[in-house]
Backbone as a printed PyTorch tensor [residue, N CA C, xyz], in Angstrom:
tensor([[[  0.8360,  -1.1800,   0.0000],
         [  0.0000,   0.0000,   0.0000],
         [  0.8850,   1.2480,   0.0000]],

        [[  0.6030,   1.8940,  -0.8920],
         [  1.0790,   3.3680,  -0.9130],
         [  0.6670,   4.4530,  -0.4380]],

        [[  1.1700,   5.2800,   0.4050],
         [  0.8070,   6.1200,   1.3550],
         [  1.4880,   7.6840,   0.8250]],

        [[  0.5200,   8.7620,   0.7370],
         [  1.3460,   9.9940,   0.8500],
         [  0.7010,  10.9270,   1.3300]],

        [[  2.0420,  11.7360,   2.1400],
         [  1.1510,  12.8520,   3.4770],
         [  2.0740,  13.8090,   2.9890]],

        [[  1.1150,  15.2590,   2.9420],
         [  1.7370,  16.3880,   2.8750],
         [  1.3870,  17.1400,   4.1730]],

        [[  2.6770,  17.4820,   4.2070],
         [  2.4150,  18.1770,   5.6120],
         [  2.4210,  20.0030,   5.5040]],

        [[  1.6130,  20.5750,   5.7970],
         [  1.3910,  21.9970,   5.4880],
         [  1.1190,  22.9860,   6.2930]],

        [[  1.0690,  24.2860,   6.7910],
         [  0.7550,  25.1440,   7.7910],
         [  0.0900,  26.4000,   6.8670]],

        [[ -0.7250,  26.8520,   8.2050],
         [ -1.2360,  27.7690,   7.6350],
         [ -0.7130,  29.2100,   6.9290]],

        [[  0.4150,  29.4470,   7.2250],
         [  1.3700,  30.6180,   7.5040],
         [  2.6100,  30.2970,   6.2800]],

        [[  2.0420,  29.1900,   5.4230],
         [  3.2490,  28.8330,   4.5590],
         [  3.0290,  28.6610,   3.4940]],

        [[  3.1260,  30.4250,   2.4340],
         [  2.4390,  30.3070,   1.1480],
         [  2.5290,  29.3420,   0.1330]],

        [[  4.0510,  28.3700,   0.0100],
         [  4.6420,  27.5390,  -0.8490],
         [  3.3510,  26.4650,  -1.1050]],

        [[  2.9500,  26.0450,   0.5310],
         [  2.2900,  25.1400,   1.1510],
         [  0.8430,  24.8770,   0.3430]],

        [[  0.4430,  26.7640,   0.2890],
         [ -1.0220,  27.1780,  -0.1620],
         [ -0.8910,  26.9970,  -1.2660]],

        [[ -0.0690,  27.0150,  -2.1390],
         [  0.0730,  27.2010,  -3.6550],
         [  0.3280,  25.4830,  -4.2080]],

        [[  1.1260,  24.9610,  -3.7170],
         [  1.1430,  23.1900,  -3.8100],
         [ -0.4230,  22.4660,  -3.5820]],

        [[ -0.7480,  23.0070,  -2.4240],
         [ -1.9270,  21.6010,  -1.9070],
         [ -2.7300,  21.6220,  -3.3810]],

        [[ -3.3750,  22.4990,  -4.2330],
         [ -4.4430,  22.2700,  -5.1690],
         [ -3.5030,  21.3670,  -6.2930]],

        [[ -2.5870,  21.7340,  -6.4800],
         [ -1.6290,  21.3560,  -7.5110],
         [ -1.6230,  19.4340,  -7.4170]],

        [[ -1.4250,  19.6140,  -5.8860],
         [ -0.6120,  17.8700,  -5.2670],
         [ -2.4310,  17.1830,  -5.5550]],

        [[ -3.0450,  18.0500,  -5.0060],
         [ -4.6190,  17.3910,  -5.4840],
         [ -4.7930,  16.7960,  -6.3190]],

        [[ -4.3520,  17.6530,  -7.4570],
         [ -5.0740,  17.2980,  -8.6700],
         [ -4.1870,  16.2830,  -9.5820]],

        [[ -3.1610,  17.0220,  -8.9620],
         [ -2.6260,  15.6700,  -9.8260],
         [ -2.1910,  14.0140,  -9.4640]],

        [[ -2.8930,  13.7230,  -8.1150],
         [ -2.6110,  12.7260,  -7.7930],
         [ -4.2380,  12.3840,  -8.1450]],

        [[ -4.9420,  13.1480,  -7.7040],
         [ -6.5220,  12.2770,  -8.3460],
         [ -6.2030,  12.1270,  -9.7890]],

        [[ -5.9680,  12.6490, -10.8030],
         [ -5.8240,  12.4440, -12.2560],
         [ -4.8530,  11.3340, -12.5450]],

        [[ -3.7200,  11.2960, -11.8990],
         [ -2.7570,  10.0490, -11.9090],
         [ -2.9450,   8.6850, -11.2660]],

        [[ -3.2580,   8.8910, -10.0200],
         [ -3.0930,   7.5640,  -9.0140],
         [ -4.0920,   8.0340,  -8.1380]],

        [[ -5.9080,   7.4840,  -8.5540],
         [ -6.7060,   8.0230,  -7.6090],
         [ -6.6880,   6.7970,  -6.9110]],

        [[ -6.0000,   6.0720,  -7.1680],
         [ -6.6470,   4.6310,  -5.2780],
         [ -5.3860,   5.1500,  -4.4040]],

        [[ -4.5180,   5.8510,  -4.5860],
         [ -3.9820,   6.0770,  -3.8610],
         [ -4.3350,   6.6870,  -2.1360]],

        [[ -3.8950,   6.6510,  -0.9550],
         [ -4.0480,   7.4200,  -0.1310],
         [ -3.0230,   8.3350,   0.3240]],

        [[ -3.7330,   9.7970,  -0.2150],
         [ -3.0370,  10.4050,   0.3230],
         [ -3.8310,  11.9290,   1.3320]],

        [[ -3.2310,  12.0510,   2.0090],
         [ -3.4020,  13.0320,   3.2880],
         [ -2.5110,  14.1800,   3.2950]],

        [[ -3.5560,  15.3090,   3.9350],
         [ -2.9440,  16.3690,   3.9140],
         [ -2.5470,  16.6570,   5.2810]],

        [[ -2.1150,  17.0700,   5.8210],
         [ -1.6840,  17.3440,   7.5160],
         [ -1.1030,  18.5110,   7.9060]],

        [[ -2.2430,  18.8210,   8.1500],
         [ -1.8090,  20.4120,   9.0790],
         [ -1.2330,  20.5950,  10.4520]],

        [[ -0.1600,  21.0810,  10.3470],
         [  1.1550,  20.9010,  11.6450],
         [  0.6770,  21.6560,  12.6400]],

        [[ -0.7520,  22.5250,  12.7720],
         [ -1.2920,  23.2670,  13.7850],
         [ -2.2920,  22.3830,  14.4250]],

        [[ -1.9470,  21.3170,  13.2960],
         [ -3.6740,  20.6090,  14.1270],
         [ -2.8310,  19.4310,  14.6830]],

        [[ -2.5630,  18.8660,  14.0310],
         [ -1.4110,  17.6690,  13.7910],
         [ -0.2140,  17.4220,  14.7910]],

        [[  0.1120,  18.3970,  15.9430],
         [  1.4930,  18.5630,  16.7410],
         [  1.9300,  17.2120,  16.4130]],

        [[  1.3570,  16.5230,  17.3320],
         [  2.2520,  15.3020,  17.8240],
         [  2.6550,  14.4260,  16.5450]],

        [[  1.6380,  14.1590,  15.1040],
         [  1.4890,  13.5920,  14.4810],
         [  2.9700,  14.1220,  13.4080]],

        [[  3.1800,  15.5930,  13.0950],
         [  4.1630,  16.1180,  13.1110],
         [  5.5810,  15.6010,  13.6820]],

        [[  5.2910,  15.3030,  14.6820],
         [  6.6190,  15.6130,  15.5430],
         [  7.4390,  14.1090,  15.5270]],

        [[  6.4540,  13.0360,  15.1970],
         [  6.6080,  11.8440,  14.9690],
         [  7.2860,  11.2290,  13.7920]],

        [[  7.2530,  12.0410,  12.6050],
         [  7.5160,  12.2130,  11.3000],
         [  8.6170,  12.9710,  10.9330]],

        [[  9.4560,  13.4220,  12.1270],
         [ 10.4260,  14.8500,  12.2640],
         [ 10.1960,  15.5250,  10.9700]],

        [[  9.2290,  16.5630,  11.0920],
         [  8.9370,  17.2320,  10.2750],
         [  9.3910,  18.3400,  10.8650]],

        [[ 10.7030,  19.2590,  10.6910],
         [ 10.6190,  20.5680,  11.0540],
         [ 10.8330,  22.0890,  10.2630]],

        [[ 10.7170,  21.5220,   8.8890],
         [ 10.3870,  22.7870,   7.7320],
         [  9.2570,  22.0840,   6.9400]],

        [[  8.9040,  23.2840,   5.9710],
         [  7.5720,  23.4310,   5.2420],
         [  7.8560,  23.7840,   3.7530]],

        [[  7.8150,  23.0910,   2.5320],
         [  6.6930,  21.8060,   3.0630],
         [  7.2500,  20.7200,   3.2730]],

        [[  6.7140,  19.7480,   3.5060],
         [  6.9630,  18.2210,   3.2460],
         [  5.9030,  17.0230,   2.6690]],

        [[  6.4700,  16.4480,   1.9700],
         [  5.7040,  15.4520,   1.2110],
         [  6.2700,  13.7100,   1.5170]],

        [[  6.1190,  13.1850,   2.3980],
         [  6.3150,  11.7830,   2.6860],
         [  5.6170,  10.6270,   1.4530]],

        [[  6.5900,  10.0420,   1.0320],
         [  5.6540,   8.6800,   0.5660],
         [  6.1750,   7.7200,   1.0880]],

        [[  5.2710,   6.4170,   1.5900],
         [  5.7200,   5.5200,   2.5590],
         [  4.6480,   4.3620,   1.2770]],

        [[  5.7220,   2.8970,   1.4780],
         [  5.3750,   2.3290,   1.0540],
         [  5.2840,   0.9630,   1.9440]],

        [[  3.9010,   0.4500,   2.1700],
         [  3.6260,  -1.1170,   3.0360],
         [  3.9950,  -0.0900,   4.4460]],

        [[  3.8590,   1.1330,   4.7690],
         [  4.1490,   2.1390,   6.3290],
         [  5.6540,   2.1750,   6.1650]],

        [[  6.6890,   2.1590,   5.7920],
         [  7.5310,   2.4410,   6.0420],
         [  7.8030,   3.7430,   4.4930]],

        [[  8.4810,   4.8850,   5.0710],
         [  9.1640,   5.9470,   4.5320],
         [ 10.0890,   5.3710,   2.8560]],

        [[  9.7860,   5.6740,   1.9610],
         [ 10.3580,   5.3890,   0.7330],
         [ 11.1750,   6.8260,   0.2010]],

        [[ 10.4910,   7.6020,   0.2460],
         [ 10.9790,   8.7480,   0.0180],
         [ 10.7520,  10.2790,   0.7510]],

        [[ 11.7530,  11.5020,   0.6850],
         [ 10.5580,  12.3460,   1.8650],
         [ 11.3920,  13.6210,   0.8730]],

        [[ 10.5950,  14.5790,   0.1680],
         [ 10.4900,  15.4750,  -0.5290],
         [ 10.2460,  17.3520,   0.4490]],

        [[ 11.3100,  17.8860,   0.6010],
         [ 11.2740,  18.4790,   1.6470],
         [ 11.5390,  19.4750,   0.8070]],

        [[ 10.9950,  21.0110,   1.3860],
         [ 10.6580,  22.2530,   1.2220],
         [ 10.5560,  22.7130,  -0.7720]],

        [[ 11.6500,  22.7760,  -1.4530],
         [ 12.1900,  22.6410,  -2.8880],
         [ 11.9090,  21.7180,  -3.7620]],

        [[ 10.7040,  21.4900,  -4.0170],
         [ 10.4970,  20.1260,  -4.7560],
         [  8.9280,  20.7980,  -5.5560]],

        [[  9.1980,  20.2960,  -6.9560],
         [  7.7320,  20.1980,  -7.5100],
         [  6.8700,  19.1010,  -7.8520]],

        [[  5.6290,  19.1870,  -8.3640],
         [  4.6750,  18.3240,  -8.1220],
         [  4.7100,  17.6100,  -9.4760]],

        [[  5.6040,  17.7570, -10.3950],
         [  6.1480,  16.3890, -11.5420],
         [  7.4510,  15.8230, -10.8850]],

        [[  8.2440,  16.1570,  -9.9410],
         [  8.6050,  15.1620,  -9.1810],
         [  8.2700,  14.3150,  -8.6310]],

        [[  7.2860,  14.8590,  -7.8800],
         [  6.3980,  13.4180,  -6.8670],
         [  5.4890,  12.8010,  -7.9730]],

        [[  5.1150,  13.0270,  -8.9760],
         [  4.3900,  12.0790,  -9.7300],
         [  5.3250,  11.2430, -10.3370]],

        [[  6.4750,  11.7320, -11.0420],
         [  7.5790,  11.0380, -11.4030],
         [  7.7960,   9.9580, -10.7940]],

        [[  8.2540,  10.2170,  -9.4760],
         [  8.5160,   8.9450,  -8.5180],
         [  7.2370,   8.0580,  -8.0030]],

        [[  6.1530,   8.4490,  -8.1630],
         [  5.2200,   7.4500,  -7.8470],
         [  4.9530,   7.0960,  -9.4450]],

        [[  5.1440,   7.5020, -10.2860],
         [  5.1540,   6.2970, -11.4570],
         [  6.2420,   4.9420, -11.8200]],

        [[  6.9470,   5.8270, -11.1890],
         [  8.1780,   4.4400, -10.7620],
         [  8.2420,   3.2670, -10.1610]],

        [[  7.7690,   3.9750,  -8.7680],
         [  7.4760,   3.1730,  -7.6860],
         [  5.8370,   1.8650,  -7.5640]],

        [[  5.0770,   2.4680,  -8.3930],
         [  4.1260,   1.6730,  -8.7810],
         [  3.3360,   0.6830, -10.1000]]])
């Protein structure tokens, strides 16, 4: 099972400008996928578990364990890139 969590805050325009982007193009590409959005205001602990401590971040975990983790500088034909690989 393939898993992907973006982790986002409210206060982090990169964040605001990705989430519609990471939306759409994972429903158009890989809709059985699960993926989650996670807000680090709501989220503390869930955050803190994931050492998430910049914005953004994009985890993909494959069978629960971490495969790849796409941190702050990254665009959204990267992460499709690599989940066409990976699946």
């Amino acid at each position: 099972m393939i898993e992907v969590i973006f982790f986002s805050g409210s206060n982090c325009g990169v964040c605001q400008v990705m989430k519609p982007k990471l939306l759409e193009a994972i429903e158009k590409n890989f809709c059985n996928l699960d993926f989650k959005i996670v807000s680090i205001e709501d989220n503390v602990e869930f955050t803190a578990q994931h050492l998430v401590f910049t914005l953004p971040v994009l985890i993909i975990k494959v069978d629960g364990n971490e495969r790849k983790r796409f941190v702050r500088s990254f665009g959204v034909n990267e992460v499709v890139d690599f989940l066409h690989r990976i699946i």
